[in-house]
KEFI-91193 format. One record per atom (N, C-alpha, C, O): residue in three letters; x, y, z. Coordinates in steps of 0.05 Angstrom, whole numbers, plus 5000, padded with zeros to 4 digits. Example, Ala and Ser with C-alpha at 12.3 -4.5 7.8 and 13.67 -1.06 7.14 Angstrom:
REM residues 2
Ala526448865156
Ala524649105156
Ala526449345156
Ala528549345169
Ser525749555142
Ser527349795143
Ser525850015157
Ser526850235161
***
This chain:
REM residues 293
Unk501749765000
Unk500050005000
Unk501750255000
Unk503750285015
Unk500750454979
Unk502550674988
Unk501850945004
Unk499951105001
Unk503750935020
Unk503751085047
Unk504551405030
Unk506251445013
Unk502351645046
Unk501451905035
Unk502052015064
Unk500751985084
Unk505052205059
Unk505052325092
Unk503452615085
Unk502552625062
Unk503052775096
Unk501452935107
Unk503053205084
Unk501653405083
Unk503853205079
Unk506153495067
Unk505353285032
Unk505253435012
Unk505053135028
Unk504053014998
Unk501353034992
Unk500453084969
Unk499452955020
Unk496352945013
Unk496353375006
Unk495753454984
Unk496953495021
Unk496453795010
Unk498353804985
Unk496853854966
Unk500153784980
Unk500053844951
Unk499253744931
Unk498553854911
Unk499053464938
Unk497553284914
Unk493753454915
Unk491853394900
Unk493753624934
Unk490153624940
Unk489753944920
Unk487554034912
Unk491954044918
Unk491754264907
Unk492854304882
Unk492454504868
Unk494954004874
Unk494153964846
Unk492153914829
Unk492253974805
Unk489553744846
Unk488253574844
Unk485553844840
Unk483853854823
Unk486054034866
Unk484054224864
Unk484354434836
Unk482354524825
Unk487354514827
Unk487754664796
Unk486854534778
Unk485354654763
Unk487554214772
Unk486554084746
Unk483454074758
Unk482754274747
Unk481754004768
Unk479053984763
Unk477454254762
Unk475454304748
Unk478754434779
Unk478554704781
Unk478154794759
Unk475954884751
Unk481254784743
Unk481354884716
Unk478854804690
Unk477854924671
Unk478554474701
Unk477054364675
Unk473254554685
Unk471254574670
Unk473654634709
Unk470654654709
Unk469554964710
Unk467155034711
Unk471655124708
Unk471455434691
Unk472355474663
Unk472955694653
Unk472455184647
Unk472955164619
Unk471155264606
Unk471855334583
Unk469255294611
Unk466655454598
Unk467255724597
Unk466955834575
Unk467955854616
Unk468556214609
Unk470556224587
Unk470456424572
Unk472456014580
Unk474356164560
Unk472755984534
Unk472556114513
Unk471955794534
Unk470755774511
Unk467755934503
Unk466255824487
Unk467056134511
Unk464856324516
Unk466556564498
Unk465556684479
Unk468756584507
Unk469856864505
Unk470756794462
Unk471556974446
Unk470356574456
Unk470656434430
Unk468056374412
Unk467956254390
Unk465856504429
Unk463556394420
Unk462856514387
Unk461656374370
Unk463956774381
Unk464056744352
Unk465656674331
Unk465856794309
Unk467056414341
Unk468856214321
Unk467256034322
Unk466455994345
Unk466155844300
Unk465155634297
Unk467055404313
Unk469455344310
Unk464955284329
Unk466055054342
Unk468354934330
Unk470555014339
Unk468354754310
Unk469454614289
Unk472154814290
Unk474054664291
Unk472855004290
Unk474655174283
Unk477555194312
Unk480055174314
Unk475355234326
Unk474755254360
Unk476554934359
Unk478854954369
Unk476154744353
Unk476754474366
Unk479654414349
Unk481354284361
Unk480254524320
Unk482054404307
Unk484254624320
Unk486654574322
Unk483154844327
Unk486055014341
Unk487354914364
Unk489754924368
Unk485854824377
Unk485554604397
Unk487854334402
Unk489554244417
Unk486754294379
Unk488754044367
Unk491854074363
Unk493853944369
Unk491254344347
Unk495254404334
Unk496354524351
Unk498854504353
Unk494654694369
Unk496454834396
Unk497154694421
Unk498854764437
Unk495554454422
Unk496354294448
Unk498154154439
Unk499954114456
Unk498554024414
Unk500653874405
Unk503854074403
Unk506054004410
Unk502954314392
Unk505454584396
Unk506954474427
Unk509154374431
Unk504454564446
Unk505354564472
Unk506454374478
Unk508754384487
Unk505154144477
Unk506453924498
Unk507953834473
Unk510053914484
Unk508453784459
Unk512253724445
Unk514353864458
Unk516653784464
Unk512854214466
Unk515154364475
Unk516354244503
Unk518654234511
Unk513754134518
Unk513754074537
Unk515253714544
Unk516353654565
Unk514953594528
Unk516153364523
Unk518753334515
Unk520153144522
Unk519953604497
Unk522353594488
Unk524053764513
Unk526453724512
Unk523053934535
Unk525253944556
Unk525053724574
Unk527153674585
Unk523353604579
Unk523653324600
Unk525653164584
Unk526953024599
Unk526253134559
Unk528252984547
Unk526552764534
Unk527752574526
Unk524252754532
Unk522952594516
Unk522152664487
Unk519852674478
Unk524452704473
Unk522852874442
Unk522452664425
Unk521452754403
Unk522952384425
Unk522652224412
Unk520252024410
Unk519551814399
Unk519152254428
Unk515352044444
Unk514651944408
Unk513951724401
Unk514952094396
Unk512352064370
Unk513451674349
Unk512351574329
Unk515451584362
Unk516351314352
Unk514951164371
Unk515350924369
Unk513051244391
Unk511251004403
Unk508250954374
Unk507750714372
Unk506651114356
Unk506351174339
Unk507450974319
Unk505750884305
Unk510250864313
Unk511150664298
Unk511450394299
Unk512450244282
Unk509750294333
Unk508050044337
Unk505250104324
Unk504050314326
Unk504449854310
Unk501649834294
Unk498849814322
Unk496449884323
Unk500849674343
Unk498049634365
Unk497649934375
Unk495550064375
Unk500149984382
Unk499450274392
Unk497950524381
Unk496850694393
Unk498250474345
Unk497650574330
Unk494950564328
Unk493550764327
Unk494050314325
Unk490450314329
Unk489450354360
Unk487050314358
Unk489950394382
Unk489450454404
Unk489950784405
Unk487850894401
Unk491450894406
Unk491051164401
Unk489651284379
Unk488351494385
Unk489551194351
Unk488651264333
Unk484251264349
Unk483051464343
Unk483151114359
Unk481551044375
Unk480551134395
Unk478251094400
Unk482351294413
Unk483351554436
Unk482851754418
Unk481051914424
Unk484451784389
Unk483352084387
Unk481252114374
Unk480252334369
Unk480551924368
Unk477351974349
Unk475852094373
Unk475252324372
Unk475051834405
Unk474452004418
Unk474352264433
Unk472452394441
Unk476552304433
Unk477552584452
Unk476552754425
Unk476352984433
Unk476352754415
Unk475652984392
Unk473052984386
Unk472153204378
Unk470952764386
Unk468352774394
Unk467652904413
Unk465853044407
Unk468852924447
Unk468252884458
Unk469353254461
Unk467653404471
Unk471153334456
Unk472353594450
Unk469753754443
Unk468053904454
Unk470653614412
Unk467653794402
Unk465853894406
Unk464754114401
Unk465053604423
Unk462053674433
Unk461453864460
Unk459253924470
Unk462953904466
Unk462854074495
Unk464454264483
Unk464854394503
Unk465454384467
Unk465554684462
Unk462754804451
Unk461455004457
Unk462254584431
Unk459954714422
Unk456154664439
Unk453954774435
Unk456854524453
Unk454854474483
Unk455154804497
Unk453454974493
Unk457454834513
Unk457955114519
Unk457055274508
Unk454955364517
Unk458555434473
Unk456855594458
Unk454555594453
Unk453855794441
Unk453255454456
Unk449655404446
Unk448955374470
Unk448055144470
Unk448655464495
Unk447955484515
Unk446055214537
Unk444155214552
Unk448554974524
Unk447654774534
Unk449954764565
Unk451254564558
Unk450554804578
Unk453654744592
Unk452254564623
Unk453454384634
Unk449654644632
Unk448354484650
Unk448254234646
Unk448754064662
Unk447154184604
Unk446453914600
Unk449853764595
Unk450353524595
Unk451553944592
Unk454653854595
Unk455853754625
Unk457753604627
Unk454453864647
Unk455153834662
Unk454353564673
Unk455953424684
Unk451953494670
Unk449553224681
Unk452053034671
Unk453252904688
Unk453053034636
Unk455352884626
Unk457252804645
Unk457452554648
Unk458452914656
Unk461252894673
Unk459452774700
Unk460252574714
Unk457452894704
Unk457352724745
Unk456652474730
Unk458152324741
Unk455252334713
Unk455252124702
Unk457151994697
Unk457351754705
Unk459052104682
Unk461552024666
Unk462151794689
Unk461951574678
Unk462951774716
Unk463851524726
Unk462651284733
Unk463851064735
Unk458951354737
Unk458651104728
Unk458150944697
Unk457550704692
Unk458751144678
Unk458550984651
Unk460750854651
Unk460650644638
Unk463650934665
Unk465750774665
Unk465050524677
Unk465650314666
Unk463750534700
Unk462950284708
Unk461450074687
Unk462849894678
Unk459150114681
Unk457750044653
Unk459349874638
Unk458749634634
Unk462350044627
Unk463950094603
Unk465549794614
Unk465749594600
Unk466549804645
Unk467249594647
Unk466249264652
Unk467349044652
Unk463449344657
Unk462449024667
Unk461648954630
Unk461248714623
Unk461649224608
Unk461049034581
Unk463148984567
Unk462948794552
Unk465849144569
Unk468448934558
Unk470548904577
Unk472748864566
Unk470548914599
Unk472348774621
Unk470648574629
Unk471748354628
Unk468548564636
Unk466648314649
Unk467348434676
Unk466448314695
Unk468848634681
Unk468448684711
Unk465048734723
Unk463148864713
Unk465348534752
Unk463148504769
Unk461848844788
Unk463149024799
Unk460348824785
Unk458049044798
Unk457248974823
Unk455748784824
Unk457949074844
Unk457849104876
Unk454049144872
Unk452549154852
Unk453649144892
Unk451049184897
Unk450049524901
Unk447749594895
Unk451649664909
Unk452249884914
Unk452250054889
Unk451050274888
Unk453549964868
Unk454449974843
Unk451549974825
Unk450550134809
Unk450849784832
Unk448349694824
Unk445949914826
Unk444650004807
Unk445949964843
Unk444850214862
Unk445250524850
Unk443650704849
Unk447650514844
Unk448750814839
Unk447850884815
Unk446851114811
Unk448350604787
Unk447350674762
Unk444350734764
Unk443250924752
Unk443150534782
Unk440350554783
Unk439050684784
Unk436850704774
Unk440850904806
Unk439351194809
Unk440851444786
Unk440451684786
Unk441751354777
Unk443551554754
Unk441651494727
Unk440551624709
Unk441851334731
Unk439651144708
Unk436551374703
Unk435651464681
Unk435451434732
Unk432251454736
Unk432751764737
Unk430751894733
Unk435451924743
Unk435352124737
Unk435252304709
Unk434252514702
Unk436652114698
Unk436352074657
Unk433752114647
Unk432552304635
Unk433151854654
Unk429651824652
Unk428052014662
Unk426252044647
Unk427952164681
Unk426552434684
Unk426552704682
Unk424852864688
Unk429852764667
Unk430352904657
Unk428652894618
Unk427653054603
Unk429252644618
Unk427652654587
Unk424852754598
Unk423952974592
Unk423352504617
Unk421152614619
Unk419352854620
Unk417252944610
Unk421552924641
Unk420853294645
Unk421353464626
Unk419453624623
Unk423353494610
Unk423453584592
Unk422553524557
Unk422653654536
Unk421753274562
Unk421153134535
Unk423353154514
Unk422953084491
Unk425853264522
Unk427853164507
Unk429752994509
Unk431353064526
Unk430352774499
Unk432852614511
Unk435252764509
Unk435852904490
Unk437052714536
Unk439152834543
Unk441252714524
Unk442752554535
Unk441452754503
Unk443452654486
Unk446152754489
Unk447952584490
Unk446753074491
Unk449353174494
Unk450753054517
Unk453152994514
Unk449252994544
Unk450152934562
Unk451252624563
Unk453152564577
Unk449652424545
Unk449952234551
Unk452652174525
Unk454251974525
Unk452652304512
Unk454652254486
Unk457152354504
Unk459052214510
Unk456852544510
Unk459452654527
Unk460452444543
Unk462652344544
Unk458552394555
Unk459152124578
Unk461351964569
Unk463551944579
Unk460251844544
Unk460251584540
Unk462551544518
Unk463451324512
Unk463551844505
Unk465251894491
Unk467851884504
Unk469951794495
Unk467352014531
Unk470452084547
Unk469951804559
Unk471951664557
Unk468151704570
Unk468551354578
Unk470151234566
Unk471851104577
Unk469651254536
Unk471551114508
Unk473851164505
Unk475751044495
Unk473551344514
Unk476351494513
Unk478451474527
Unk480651554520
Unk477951344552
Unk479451304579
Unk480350954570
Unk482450834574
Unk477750844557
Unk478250574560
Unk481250514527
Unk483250354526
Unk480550664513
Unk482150664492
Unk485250694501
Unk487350574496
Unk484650824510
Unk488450914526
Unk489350764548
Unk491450824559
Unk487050454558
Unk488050284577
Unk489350074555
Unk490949924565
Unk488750034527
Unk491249904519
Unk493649924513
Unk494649734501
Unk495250174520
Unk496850304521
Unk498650384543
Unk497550414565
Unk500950424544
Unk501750544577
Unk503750754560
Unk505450724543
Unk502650944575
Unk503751224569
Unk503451394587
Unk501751354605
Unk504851614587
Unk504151874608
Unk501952034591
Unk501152004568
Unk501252244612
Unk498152394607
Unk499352564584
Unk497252634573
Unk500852654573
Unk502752974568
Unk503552674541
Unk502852744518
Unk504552474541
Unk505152294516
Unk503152254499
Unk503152294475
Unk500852134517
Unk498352004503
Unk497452244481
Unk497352224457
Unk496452544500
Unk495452754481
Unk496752854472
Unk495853064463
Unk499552814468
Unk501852964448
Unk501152754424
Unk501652854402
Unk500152504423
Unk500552224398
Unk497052304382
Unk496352314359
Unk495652354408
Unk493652414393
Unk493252604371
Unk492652584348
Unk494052834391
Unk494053104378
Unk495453144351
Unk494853274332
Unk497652974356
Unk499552854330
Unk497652704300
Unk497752754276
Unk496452554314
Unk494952404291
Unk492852614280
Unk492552664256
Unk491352754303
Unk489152904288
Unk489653194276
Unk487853314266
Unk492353294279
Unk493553514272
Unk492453564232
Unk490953744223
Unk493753334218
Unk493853404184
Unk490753504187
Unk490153734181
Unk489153354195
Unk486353434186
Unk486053754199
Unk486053954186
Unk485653724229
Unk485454084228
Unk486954234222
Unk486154454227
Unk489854224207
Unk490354454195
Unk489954474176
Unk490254704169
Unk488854244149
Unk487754284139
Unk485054384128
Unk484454434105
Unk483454394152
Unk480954494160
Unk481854734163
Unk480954864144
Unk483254864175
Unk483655114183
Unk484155334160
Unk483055554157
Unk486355184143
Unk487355274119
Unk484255334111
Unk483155554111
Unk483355114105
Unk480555164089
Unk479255334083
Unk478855414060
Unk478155424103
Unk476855544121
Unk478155824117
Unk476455984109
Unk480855934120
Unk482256144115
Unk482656174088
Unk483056404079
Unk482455974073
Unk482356114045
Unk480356194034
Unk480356354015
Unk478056064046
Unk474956154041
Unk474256444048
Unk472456554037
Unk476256594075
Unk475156924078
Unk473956824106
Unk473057014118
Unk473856594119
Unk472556524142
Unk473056424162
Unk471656314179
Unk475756464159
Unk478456314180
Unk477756474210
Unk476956704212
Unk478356254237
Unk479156254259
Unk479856534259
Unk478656704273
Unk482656624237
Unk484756714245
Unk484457114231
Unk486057294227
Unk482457094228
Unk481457324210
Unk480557514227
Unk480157744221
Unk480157424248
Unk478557534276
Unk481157694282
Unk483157654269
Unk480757934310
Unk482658084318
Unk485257984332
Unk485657734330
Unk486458074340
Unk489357944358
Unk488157834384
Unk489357664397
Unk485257954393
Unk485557774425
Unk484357584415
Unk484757394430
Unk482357494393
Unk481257274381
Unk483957104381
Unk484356914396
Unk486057214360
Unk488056954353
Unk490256924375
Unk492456834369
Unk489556994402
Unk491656944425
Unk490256824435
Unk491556644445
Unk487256774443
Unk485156584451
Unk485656374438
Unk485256184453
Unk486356314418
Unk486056094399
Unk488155924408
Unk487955694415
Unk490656114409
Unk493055984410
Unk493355904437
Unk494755714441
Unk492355994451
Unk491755924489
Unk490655704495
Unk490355614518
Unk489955594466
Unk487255304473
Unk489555114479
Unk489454904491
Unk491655234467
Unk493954914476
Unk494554924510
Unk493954754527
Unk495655134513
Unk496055184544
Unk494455104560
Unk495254944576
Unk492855164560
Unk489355064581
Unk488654834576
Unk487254724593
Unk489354694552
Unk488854304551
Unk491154264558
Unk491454024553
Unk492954334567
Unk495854184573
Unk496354134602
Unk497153944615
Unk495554414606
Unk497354544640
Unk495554324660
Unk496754154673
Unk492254354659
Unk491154194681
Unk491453834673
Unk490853674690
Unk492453754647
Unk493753494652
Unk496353514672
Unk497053324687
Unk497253714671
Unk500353654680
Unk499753604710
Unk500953444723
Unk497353794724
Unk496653874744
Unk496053574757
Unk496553494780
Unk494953434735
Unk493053234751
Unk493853024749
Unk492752854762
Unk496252954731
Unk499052724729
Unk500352744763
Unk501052564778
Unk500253114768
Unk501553034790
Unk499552914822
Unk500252794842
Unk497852994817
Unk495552944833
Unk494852634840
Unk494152544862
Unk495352504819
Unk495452294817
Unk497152064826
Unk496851824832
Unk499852294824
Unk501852054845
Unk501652074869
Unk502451884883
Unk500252404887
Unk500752544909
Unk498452394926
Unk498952324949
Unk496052334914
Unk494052334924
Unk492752054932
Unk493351934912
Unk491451874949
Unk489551604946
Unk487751644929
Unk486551864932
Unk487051464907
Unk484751464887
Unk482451564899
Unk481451774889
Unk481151434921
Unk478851494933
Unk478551854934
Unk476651984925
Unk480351944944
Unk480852174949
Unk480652294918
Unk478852464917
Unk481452274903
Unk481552384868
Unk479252314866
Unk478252474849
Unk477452164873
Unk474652134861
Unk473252284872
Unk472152464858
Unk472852264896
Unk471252614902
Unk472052844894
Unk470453014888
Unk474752874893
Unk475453244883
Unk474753254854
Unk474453474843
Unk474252964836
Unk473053024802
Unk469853154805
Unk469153314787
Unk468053094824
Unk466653244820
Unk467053584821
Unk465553714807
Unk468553684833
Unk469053974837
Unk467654074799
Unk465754224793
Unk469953924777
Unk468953984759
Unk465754014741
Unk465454184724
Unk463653834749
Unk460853884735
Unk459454044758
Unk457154114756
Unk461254104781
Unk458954204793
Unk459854524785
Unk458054694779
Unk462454594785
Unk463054904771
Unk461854994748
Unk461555234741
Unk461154754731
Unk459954794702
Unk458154814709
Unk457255024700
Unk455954654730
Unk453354664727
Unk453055034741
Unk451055174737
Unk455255104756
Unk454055374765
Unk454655504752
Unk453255704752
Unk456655504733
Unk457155724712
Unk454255674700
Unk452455814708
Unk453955534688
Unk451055484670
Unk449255684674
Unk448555874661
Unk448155554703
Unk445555804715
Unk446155994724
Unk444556174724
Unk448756044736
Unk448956364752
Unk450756514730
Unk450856754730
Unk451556414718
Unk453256634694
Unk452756664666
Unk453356854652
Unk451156404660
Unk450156474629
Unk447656404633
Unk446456284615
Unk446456444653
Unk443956404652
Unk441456284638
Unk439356384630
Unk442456064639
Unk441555764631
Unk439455644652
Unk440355614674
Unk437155594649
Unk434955504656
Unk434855324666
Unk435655134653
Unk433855244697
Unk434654994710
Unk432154984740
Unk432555014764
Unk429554934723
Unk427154944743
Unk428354734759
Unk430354594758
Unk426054764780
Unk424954484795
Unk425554254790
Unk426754104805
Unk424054164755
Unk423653904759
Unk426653834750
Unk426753594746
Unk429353994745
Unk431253944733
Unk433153864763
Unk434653674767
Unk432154114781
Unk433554004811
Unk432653714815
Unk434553554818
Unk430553644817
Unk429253334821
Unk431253114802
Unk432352934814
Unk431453124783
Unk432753024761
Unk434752984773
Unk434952794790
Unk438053264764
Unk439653114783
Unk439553084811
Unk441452934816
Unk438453154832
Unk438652984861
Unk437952644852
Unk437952484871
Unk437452584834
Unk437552294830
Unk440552194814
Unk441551964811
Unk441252364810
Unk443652294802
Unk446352434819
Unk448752384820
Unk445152574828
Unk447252684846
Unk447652364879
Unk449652234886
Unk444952344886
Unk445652144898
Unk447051814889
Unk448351644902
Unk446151824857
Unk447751544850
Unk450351604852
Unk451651404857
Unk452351924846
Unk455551924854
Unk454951904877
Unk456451714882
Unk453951944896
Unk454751944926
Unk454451574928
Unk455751414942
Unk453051544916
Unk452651264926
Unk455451104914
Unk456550924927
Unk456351174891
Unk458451034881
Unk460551084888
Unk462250904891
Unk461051424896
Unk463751474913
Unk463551304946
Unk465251284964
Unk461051204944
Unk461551064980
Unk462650804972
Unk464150704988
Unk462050674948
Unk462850404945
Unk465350514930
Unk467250404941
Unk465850624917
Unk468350574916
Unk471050724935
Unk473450694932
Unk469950824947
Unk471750774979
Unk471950494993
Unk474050395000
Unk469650404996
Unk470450175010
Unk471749894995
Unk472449685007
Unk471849934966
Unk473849814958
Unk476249884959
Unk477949714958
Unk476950154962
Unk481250254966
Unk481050184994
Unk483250125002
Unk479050175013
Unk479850165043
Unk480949865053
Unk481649835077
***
C-alpha cells in the first residue's frame, strides 16, 4: 500500500484542486470564442496542444515520444483515443456555445458510472451491489430529465460515454498523460490544419478575427495541457478514493457557471432530476471507497 504523509496529501490536493478546478471554469474561456465556429474552436485546439506539449516533452528529454506511433498496436489504440477525445472535445465546446453547459455538466457527474457500465460490458468486471444502486439511480435521473423535459439528454449522455471511450482506449496503452495527448493530437493535427487552411482561404478563417481572438485560439493549447500536467501530478500525490471526490468539483462548477453566469434555465423539475443522480455519485463514491479501504 502506498503510504501518503501529510506534506504530499496537501500538495497532491491542490494539484488535484487546479486540474479539476481548471476543467470546470472551461466554459468562460470557451464563451469568450463563441464567435468562432466550434469546428474551428476544436481543430486550434488540436495543433496548439500538440505545439505545447512537444515543447513540453522535448525539455523533459522525451522528444522522441512520437516513435511509440511506429508500433501498429499502439497505432490503432491511440488512433481510437483520438477519434474520441475529439468527439468528445467537440461536443462540449459547442454544448457551451449553444447554451447547453448544465446539459454538459449532468455528462461528467455521470461520466463515472458509465465507466462502470463500460467495464462490466468489455472487462466483464463484476457490479457491487452498491454499484448496482448508483447506476440505478443515475439511470432514473436520465429518465426524468427526458421526461420532464421531453427531450432526451443526448449531449450529456454522448459526452459521457465518449470520454468513457476514451479513457478505455488509452488502457491498451501505457503512456504518460502529456505522451498519450501529444500522439493524439499528433494524429489528428493534418486534418485540422487542413480544416483551418480551408476555412482561411474561404475569407472565414479562425484567424481573420482580431489579435485577442488569435491569442485565445492559440491559448487553447496551454489550458488542455497545464491541468493534465496538474493532475498527472495529483495522481501520484494523492489515494484514488480521494481523486474521486475532488473530480466532482468539475460538473458542479459547470453546472453553476450554467445557471448563475450564462443563465441557463434549470427549474424544479431539473433540481429533482439531478438529486437522482447526484445521489447515485454519492452512492458510488461510497462503494468505491470501501473498495481502496
Amino acid at each position: 500500500m502506498i503510504q501518503h504523509d501529510e506534506k504530499s496529501l496537501q500538495r497532491g490536493a491542490l494539484f488535484a484542486f487546479a486540474a479539476y478546478g481548471s476543467w470546470g471554469l472551461l466554459p468562460l474561456f470557451w464563451k469568450l470564442l463563441s464567435s468562432v465556429e466550434s469546428t474551428q474552436i476544436l481543430s486550434c485546439r488540436v495543433v496548439f496542444s500538440l505545439v505545447f506539449v512537444w515543447f513540453i516533452l522535448a525539455l523533459r528529454g522525451k522528444a522522441r515520444w512520437w516513435t511509440l506511433l511506429l508500433n501498429m498496436q499502439n497505432l490503432k489504440a491511440l488512433a481510437l483515443s483520438a477519434l474520441f477525445i475529439s468527439l468528445n472535445w467537440g461536443l462540449y465546446i459547442w454544448a457551451v456555445n449553444s447554451a447547453h453547459t448544465v446539459e454538459a455538466s449532468l455528462g461528467y457527474y455521470i461520466n463515472p458510472l458509465v465507466n462502470v457500465l463500460l467495464g462490466l460490458l468489455f472487462f466483464r468486471e463484476r457490479l457491487s451491489p452498491l454499484q448496482w444502486g448508483a447506476v440505478a439511480l443515475a439511470a432514473s435521473g436520465v429518465l426524468l430529465m427526458t421526461i420532464f423535459s421531453g427531450v432526451f439528454p443526448w449531449i450529456s449522455l454522448a459526452l459521457a460515454l465518449s470520454f468513457g471511450l476514451y479513457g478505455y482506449a488509452k488502457k491498451k496503452i501505457d503512456l504518460t498523460s502529456l505522451e498519450g495527448l501529444a500522439s493524439e493530437t499528433l494524429l489528428l493535427a493534418p486534418l485540422a490544419i487542413g480544416f483551418l487552411l480551408f476555412r482561411q482561404s474561404h475569407g472565414n478563417g479562425a484567424f481573420s478575427g482580431g489579435s485577442i481572438q488569435i491569442t485565445l485560439l492559440v491559448s487553447s493549447g496551454v489550458i488542455t495541457a497545464l491541468p493534465l500536467l496538474w493532475f498527472a501530478r495529483a495522481a501520484k500525490l494523492l489515494p484514488l478514493s480521494t481523486l474521486g471526490f475532488i473530480q466532482f468539483l468539475s460538473p458542479t462548477l459547470q453546472l453553476a457557471l450554467g445557471v448563475l453566469v450564462f443563465g441557463e434555465a434549470f427549474p424544479t423539475r431539473n433540481i429533482i432530476a439531478f438529486a437522482f443522480v447526484w445521489a447515485g455519485v454519492l452512492l458510488y463514491s461510497v462503494s468505491y471507497i470501501r473498495r481502496k479501504v
